[in-house]
Structure formats: C-alpha cells, structure tokens
N, C-alpha and C positions, 0 to 999 in steps of 0.2 A: 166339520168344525162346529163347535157348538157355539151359540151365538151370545156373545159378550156385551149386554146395556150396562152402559156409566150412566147411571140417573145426576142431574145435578138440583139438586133445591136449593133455586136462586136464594140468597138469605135467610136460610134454616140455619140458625144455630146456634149452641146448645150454653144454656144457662141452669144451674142451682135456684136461682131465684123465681121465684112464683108472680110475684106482685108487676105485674106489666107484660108477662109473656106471653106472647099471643099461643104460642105452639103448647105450651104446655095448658093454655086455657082452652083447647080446640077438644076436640075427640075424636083422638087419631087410632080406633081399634086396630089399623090396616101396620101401624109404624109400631103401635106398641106389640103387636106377634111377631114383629121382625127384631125386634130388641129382645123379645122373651127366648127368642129360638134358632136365631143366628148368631154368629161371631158382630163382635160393634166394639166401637175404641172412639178416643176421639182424635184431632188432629189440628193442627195448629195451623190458622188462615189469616193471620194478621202479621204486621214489622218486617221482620229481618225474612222470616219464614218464607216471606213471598216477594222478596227485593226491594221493602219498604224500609224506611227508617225506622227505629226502634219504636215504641209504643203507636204507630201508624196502624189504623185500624185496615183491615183489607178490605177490596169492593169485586162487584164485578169482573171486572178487567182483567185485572192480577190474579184475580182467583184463577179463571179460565187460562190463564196463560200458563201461570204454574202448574195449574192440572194437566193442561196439552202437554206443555215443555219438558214435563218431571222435572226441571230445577226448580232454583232461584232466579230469578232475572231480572239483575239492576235495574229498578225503576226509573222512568223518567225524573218523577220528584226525589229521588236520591241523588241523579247524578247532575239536576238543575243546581239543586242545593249545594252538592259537592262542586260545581263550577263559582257558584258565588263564593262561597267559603275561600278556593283558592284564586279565585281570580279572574278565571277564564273567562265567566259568565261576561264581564267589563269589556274583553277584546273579541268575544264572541264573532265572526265577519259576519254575518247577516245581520245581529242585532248594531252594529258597527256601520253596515251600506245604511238601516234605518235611518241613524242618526246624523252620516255625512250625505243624506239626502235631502232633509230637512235645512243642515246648514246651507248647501250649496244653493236652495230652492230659496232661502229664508221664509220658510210654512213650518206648516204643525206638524208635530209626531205626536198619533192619537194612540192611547194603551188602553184594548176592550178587551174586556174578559169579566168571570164571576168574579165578584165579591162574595165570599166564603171564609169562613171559619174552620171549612174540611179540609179535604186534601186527595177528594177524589177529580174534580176538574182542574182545578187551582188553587195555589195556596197564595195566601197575603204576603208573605215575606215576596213574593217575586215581582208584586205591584215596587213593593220600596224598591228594590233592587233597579228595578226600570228605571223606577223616577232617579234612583242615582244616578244611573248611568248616563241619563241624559242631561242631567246637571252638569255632570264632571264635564259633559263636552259642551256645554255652555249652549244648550237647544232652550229658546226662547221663548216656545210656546208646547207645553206637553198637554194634550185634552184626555181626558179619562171618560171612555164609555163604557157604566157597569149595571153587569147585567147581576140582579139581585138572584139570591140561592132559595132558601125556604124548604132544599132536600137533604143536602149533605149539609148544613146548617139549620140549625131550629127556624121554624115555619117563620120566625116574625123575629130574626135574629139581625135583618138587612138596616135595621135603624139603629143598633148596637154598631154594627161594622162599618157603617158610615160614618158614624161620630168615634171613630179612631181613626180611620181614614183622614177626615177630617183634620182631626187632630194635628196626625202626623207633617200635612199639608198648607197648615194655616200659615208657616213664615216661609211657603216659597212663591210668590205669586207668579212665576211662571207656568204654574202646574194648575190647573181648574177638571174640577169635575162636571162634562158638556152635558153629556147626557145620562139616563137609568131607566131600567126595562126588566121586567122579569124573564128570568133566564128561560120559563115556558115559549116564550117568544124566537129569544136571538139563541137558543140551544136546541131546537127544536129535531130530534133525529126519524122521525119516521112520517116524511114528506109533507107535513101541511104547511107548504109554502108561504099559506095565507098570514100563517102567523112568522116564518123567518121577512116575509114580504115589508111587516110592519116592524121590524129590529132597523134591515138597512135603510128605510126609509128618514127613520129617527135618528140615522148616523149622518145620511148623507146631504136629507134636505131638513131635519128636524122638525120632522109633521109628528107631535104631542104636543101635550098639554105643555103648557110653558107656568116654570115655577122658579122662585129665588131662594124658596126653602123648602129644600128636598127631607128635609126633616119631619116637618111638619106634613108635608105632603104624605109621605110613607106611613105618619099616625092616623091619618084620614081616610088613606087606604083601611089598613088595619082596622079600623072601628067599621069599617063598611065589611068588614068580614074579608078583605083579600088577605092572603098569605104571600111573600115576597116574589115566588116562582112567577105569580100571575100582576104584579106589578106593569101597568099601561105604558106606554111611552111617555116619558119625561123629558122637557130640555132644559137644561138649566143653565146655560152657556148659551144662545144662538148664534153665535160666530164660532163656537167649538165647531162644526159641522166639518164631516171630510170632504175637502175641495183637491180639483187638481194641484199637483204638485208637494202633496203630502204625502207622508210614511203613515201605515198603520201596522202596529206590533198587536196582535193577536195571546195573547198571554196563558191561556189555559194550553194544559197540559197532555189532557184526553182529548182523542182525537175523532171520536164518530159525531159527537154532538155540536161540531164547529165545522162539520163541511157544508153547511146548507149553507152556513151566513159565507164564510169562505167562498165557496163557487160565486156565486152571487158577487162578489168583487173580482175577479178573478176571470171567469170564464168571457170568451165572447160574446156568447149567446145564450142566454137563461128563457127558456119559453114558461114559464112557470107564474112569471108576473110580468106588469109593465114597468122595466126596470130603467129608472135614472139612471144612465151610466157615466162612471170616471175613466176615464184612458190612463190618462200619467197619475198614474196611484203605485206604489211599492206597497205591495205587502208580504207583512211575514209572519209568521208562524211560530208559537215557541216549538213545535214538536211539526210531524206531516203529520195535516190532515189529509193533503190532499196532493197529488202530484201534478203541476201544473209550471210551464215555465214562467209565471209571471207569479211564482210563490214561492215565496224562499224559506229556507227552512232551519233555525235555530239550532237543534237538537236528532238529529238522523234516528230512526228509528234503528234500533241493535238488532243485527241478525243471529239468529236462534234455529240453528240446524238438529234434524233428526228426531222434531217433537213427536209427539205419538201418533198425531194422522201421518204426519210424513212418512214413521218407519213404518206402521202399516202398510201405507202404498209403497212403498220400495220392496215389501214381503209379499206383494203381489194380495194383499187382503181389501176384502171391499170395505167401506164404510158408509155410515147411513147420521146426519146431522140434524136435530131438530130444533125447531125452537119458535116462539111468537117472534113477532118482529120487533122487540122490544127488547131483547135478549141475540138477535141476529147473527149481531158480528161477535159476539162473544162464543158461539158455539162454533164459527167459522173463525174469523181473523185471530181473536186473540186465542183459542184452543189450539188454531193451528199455527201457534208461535210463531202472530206477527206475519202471516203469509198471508198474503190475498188470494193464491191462486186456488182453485180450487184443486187437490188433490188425483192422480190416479188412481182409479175403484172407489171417490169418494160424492154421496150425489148429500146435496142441502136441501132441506126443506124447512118452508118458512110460513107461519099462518098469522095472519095480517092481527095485530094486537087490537083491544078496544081503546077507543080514544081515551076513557074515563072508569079507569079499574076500579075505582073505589066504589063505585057504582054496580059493576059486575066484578064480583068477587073471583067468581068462577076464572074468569078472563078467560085462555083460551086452551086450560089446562085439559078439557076430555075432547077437544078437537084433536090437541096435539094425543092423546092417548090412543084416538082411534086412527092415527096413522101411523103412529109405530104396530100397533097389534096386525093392524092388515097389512106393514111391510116385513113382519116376526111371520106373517102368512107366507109369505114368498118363497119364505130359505133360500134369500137369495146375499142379505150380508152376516161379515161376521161380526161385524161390531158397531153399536151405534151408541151416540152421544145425545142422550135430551136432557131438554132446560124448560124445567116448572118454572117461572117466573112470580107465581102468586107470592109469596112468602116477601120479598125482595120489594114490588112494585107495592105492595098493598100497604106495607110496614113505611115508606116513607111516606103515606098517607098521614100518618099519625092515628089512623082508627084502628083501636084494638077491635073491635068486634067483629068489622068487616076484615081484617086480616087474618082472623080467626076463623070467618067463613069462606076465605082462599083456603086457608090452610086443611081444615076438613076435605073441600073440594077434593086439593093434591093426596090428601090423603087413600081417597077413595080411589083416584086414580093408581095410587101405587099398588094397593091391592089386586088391581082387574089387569097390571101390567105383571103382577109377579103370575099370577096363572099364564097369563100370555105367553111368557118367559119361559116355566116351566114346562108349560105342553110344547114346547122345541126343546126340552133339553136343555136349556138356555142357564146363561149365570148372572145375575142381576147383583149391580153395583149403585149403591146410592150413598149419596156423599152431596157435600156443599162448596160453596167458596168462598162465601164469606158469614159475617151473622149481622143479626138486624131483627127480624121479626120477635124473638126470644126476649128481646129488651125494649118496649116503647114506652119506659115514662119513667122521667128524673124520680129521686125519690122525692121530691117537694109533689109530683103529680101529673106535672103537666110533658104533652105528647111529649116522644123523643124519634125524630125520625132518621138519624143517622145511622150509619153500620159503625162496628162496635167492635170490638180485643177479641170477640169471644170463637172459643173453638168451634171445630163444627161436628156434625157426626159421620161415622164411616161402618156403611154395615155392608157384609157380602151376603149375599142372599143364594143359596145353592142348597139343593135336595140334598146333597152327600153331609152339609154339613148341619141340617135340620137337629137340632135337638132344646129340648127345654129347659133355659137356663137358670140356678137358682135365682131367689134377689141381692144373695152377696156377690155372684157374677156378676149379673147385670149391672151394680153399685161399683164392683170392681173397675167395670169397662169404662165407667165414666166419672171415675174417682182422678183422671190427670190423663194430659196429651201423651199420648203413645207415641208418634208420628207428625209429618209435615203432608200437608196436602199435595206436595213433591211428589209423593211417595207413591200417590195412586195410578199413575201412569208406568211406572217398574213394575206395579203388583198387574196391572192388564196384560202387560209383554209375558208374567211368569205362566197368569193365567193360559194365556195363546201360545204357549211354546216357544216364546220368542227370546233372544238373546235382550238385555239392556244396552241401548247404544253407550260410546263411553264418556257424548257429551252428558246426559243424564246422571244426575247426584243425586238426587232420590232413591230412597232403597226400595225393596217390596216389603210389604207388609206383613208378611204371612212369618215373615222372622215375631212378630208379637201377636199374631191372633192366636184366637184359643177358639 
C-alpha cells in the first residue's frame, strides 16, 4: 500500500488580496512548485459547509471534524441557537436543575464564560439567553464571571463588549458582573495550572485586584500594553464569589479549553494546586467538556459514525496522528469525529507546543517533520494526518511578520516531506481547515486576528500527476470553490481502494481535478 499524508495547514487560507497576507507575503518556493505542477482547487471551510450558520467563519474544530467525518455536522452553535430560537434552550433539564437549585438554595446562579464577538468559544447572544432564562424563573441573584477574548475577537475589543453588555444589563439589578480575567488564564488548554490556578481562585474566594469600574480598569490595562487574553484577575462584585449552595452554568461552547477550570470544580482531588474546595456546588456545562457525575451537561455531544480514522480501522489499515500540543485534540478527537478513543492500527503523536509562538515562529513545525519522515522510514502505516500549527497560532498574534516567518518555516518543511513521501512511493495531500493567516489587518490597518469566510487550498501531490501547469491553470484553479472540505475524506477512501461509507456526504474530488 502506498502511503497516504493529509498534510493540514492549520489557518492557511487562500485570499486575492495582498495587503495583510501573511502567506502571500512569505516566500514559499516549496508551495509555489506544488501549485505550478500539481492538480490544486480550492474549497470551502466556513458556514453551512461545515455545520456552521450561514456567514460563520470556520475554525479549528469544525475544520477537523468535517475533514475526519466527510460530512457536515450540525454544530453546537447551530443547534444552541436553533434551541433558543424554538424554545427548548428555556426548558433545557440541566440548564432548568441550575436554576431550581438556586431557588430552592436561595443563592446565586453564576454565568462564566468568554466574552466575544466570535463564535468560536462562545457567542454573546447565549449570555442574554441565560440571563433570560433566569429572569423568567425569577432567580435573584445572577453573577457573571467573564473571561475576556483578544483572539477570536480584536486584541482590545473586551471594552467595546463590555459596554454592551453592560448596556444590556443596566435595568436588571439582579444581574451583576462579579468578576474579569483573561481567557489566557480561565481557558488555558495545555497544562499550566499556574495560570487556571489563578481563574478559580478569582471565582471562588476573589483574590484580584478589586475595581468599581471595570471600564476604566481594561483602558489602563490597554495603555500598559496588555491585550484582553492576558487581562489580571478583576473583582468587581465581592459577594459575587461562588460559595456553597450555588449553580454555576459554564456557557462556552468548545470544549478542550474549559476542562482545566471545569475539573478544578468538579473533581475530588486536583493535585496540581492548593485548591479551595466547594462540595455543594452544581455545575453545568453548556456542551461536555468533561465526563464526570458531578457535571451535567446542556448540550450532548452528537454521535458521528464511520469517520475516516474509524473506517480505516475497521479496513484493518494502520494510521499514524501528529501534531504540537496545540493542535492535539484536533488531529485526535475532533478528526476522529468526536471520538475519544484511540482507534485500531491508530498510534498519536504529540510534541509538546512552545509556550509563546510569537516568539518562535518556527514553533514545533520541523520537530513535527522529522518524525513523520523517520515514521515514512518504517513502512509501517498507511496513512497519516499532520497538523502544521504555525499559520493558525501565529496569525491570531496579530504580527504579520512573525507569521510570515512561521509560514516560510512550514513551507520548508513541506518541501523535505514531499521528498520523504515520494521516496516511498507515497501520495501527499495538503489542504487546510480553516483561513486566518491570508487576512490580518482591517482595511483602516490595524492587526485582525480572527479566522475569516475565506476558502482554503487543496493540492494532491503525486509523481503520476506531476506536470507543469500554465498560468491560466493555475488562475483557473483558484478562480472559485470547486468543493467542500467534506469532500477530502471520499477523495482518501478513493485514493486507498476503499468504498465511501454511506454515512459520508462528501464526494471525492477527483470528479473536478485536472
């Protein structure tokens, strides 16, 4: 069997526009031979495409899920929103136990999550929805603990979202906003406890700064040069604090960057810090983060059979997973549609991310290259999945230069993996999931670090199909979406011999390459 790599470039993707792109401002010789000389199209990674609401830009997550899954798959924020809309979201039973927990208790029901503008953790309309919900049932005292964005929302966007917040909030004085934290703190996915340590701390006994005008506080940050992610702990309520006998509803949506603070409430024993603990606490979850019986859960995660690791292992085919730890569970859980388990014939491998990429541009892209090339040594899988991260992590930085000097990096790397590839005989797949890097600055100028509409690229990379394309091809190929990012999980099965399962709605691709 000849061995099949899905390359994926975390937030590679593809724009017309010049003025802020980092990829087209990099010098990618390695990308531009594979454009001049293979088949390339492009495909569509954002909205409905990938089980997003219409104009919903794609992210990580979704990307990966619809690459593994080859569908669509109703997203969370689709079918939140589709429960508010009809109704359900109101009678919701967990969000419902929250709320006749508080009355029976007569305490607070506390609603933490980001404040965002995005709609990759959380969206805003589900804070109101809360606070409705707990109005209609007449709860007394609602505390809001919010953890500021500064990623999927512009860097210094958290004093704009406040003062709508705000807004919203000022004729119901049941409703206070206790505490604010940047989400680097209470979101924190790749172990430094030190800083989830300092979120529940600010929840539970409110050890920060204490302020009355969280406005003013956030412009003082900002002049001292923080951006909102890294916002200090804030209390601006001190009797907001969660004590026994309260609910706390968990609001975001995504779920790898809410298990740290989650366990942390939840578990019996956290050795990680010296943890304040609540016993008679309810907590819930809009989504699972986390499986635990003292965690209830809003929203069940939808099962998604026969994705592409899974039919692989059911065809008795090995597979090989890579990625920094930054990228983790996306080449694991969400590619393997929503599965935690690890696969049969399927091994992960995972290279510990740098704490501060903007710093190292490179991050951990030719660590991760030199252990796919010496596992492409082995001949021992048939098909493996890695995840370049630079493009993706660097771009919500907001610095075009230093994501221009990831991107080079990756570039280089694709180059010394396509030899790799081809001395086995091998067929090289590179593709994205979502876009971000290609677009970082408004046209007034200033950074733009969110993911964005835009398509991505899809090139197959194979000896047989080597030839040198004109420039009205190449213009061709990227003159409008071919295809769904769906679609590249059909086109692997066509590649490997394999049938398409008939949960799969994705076509292959090879019905439009040239």
């Amino acid at each position: 069997m000849r061995p099949v790599v899905l390359t994926i470039l975390d937030g590679w993707g593809y724009s017309a526009q010049k003025i802020g792109n980092a990829i087209s401002d990099a010098r990618t010789p390695n990308m531009d031979f594979i454009v001049a000389n293979y088949p390339s199209l492009l495909l569509q990674a954002s909205g409905k495409a990938v089980g997003m609401t219409w104009g919903e830009a794609g992210n990580s997550e979704v990307g990966h899920l619809t690459l593994g899954a080859g569908r669509s798959v109703f997203q969370y924020l689709s079918r939140i929103n589709k429960a508010v809309e009809n109704g359900e979201f109101f009678t919701n039973p967990a969000l419902k136990q929250a709320v006749d927990t508080v009355q029976k208790n007569q305490s607070k029901l506390h609603l933490a999550g980001l404040l965002t503008s995005g709609s990759v953790h959380a969206y805003f309309n589900h804070i109101i929805a809360l606070i409705k919900l707990a109005q209609d049932n007449n709860v007394a005292q609602i505390k809001l603990h919010l953890f500021m964005d500064g990623k999927d929302s512009g860097l210094k966007e958290g004093k704009a979202l406040l003062t709508k917040l705000q807004e919203y909030i000022k004729d119901t004085p049941s409703v206070k906003i206790a505490t604010i934290i940047g989400r680097d703190y209470s979101m924190d996915r790749n172990n430094n406890w030190n800083l989830t340590e300092k979120a529940y701390n600010l929840m539970v006994k409110g050890d920060g700064e204490k302020t009355d005008d969280p406005l003013k506080k956030l412009g003082d940050y900002y002049g001292e040069g923080l951006t909102d992610g890294k916002i200090p702990p804030l209390v601006i309520e001190p009797s907001g604090i969660i004590t026994p006998g309260d609910a706390v509803v968990f609001f975001n949506f995504r779920e790898d960057s809410m298990r740290q603070l989650t366990r942390s409430f939840v578990e019996e024993n956290i050795e990680y810090f010296a943890r304040y603990k609540i016993d008679d606490l309810l907590v819930v979850g809009l989504t699972e983060y986390i499986i635990h019986p003292r965690f209830l859960v809003a929203f069940p995660i939808p099962t998604v059979n026969n994705g592409l690791a899974e039919f692989l292992s059911i065809n008795g085919k090995t597979q090989l997973h890579i990625a920094e730890t930054e990228k983790y569970a996306h080449v694991t859980y969400f590619f393997n549609a929503l599965k935690s388990q690890t696969f049969a014939g399927e091994t992960d491998i995972f290279i510990k991310s740098t704490k501060k990429p903007e710093l190292e541009p490179e991050m951990m892209a030719n660590e991760i290259l030199a252990k796919v090339v010496e596992e492409l040594q082995r001949d021992f899988y048939d098909f493996m999945v890695v995840n370049f991260a630079n493009a993706d992590m660097l771009a919500h930085s907001g610095n075009l230069e230093k994501t221009t000097r990831g991107i080079e990096t990756v570039d280089t790397c694709i180059g010394k993996l396509r030899e790799a590839v081809f001395a086995k005989d091998g067929i090289l797949i590179i593709t994205a999931d979502h876009g971000n890097a290609e677009s970082l600055s408004y046209s007034g100028g200033e950074a733009e670090t969110r993911h964005n509409l835009s398509p991505v690229p899809f090139h197959i990379v194979v000896k047989e199909y080597e030839r040198p394309r004109s420039p009205e091809e190449v213009q061709q190929s990227f003159s409008s979406i071919s295809g769904l990012i769906a679609d590249v999980a059909p086109t692997i099965l066509e590649i490997m011999g394999l049938p398409k399962p008939e949960e799969m709605t994705g076509e292959s691709l090879f019905r439009v390459l040239k």
